[in-house]
N, C-alpha and C positions, 0 to 999 in steps of 0.2 A: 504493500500500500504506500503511496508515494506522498510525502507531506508537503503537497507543494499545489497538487493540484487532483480534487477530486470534484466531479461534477453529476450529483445524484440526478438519477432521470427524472422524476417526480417537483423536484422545485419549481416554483413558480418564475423563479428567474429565469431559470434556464429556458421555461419556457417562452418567456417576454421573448430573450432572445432569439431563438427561433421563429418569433411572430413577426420580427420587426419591429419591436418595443422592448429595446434594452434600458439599463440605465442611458442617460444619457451625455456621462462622462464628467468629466471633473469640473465644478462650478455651476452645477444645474443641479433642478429641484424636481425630484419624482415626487407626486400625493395621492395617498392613497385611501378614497374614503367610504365610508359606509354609519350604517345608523351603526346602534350601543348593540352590543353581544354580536353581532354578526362576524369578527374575524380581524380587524384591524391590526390588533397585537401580533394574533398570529401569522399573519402574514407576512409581517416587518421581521418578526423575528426569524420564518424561514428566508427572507432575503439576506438578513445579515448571516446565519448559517451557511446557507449558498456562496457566501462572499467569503467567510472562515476558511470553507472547506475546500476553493479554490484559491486559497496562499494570498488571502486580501485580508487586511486591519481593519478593524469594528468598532467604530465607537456607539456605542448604543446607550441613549438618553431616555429616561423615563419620565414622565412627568406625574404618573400617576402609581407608579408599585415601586418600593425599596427593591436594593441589589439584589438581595435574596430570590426574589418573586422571578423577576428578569433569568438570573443565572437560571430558575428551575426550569424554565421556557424554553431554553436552549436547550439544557441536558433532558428533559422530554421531548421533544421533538428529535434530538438525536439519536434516541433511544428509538423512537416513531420509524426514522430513515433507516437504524440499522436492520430492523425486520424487512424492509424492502429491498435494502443492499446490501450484501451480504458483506462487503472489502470494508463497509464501517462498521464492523461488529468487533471490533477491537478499540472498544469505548476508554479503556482505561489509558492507552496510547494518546487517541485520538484528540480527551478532551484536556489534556495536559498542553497538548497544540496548538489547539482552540481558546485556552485559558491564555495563553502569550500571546494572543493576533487580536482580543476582544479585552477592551475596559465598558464599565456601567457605569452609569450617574444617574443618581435619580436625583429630582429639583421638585420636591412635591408641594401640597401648598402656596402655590399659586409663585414658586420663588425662580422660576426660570424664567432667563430673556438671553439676548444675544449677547451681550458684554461679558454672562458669566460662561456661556459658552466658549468663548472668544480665550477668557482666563483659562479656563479648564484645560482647551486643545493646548495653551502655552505653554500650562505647567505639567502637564501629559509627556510634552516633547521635551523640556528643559532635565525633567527628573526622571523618567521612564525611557527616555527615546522612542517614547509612543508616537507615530504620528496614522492618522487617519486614513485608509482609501475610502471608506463610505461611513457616513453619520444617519444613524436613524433617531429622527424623535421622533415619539411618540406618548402622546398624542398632543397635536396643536391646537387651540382654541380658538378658532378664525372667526370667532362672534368677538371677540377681544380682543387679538390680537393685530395689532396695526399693519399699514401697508409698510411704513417703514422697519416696524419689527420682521419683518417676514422677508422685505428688501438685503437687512441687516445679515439675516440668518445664509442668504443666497453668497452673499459677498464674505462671511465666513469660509465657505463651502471653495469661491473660487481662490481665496487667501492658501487655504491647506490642500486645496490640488486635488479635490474628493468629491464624490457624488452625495447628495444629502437626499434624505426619504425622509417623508413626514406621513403619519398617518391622520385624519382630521372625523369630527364626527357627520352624519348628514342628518337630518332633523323630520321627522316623519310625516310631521304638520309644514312642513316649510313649503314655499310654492315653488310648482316643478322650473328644471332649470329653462332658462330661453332658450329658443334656437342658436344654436353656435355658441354657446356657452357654458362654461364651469356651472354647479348647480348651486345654489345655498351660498355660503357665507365664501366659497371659494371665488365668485364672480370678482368682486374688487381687486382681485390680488392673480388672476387667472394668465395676465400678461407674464408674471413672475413664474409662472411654472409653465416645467419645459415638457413633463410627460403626468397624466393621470389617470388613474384607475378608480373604479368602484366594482366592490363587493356588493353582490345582490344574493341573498335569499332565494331558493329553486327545490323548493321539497325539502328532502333531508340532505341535500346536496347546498352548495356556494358557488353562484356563475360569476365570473369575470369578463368586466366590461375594460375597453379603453374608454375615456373623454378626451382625451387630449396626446397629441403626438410632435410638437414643437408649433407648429404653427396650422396645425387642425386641428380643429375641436367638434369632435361630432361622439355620439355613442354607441361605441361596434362592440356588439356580442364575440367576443373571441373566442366561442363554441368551450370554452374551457368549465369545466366543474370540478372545485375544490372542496376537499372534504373538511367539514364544518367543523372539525377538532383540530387538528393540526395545519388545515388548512395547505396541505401538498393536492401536488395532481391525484384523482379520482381511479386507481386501475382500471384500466382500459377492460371492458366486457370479455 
């Protein structure tokens, strides 16, 4: 097993990329949203998994679970992929790897913003020689959070040379989005983000939409369905 580069068939990354909707490289902002329970976490954190286990740095930001919670996220869904892959069944290797390539923060309490993010990645790299390929928050509050807080977060992202992910909620009562538009509270700030997804509810199954693809914004069914726990691809019938 090669610790440099593993790329499980099941991830949602991998499958982005196969779509034509990868990250979209260093200094841009992926969002990914959906109403409460449906999968946001989980799917941020198989993307940062996905990025571990392909030999890339993780910094993963909570806003709403201590370290604790986050870490067990990761080491269950690990656990989840090594029943489908068998070359990651050597957990006890694996997550010793994974623990060097990934730092958590959680900022709960309404105490994150871009400045302390900003501190965090400085003193990551000055005393760790951590430095970042991909940032995931989760979750951002776009009913609150400014255009320039969220300008702020992008211009972090192209300072450290990395893809940032944010997860955001959508609101079940809110009114549907416009034509050519972000939906909900993403609209004001929709120029700032360069690719977007929503999680949708489909039985006991999770379908994946795109909204946004750099400068298209339309809502295409990517035939995909993710399972509603872990949120990896669905085994094929």
């Amino acid at each position: 097993m090669s610790d440099q580069t593993i790329n499980p068939r099941r991830s949602p990354r991998a499958l982005l990329a196969k779509s034509g909707h990868p990250g979209a490289g260093p200094g841009t902002l992926t969002l990914v949203m959906a109403r409460a329970g449906v999968g946001k976490t989980a799917f941020l954190t198989s993307v940062g998994l996905d990025a571990l286990l392909a030999g890339q740095t993780v910094l993963h930001v909570s806003l709403e679970a201590n370290v604790e919670k986050v870490r067990d996220w990761y080491d269950d869904l690990l656990a989840e992929l090594a029943v489908r892959e068998p070359e990651l069944s050597r957990s006890a290797e694996l997550r010793l790897k994974l623990e060097r390539r990934r730092h958590i923060l959680g900022f709960l309490g309404g105490s994150f913003g871009a400045a302390k993010l900003e501190h965090a990645i400085g003193m990551l790299g000055e005393r760790m020689d951590f430095h970042p390929d991909l940032i995931l928050i989760d979750r951002v509050d776009l009913t609150h959070a400014t255009r320039d807080e969220i300008s702020a977060l992008k211009d972090i992202a192209t300072t450290a040379a990395c893809e940032l992910w944010a997860s955001a909620r959508l609101y079940r009562r809110a009114p549907a989005a416009r034509d050519g538009h972000l939906p909900g509270p993403a609209e004001p700030i929709e120029d700032l983000v360069d690719l977007a997804f929503k999680l949708e509810p489909e039985g006991d199954k999770i379908r994946l939409h795109a909204l946004k693809d750099n400068d298209v914004t339309a809502d295409e069914n990517l035939n995909v369905l993710l399972d509603p726990t872990s949120l990896l691809l669905v085994p094929e019938e």
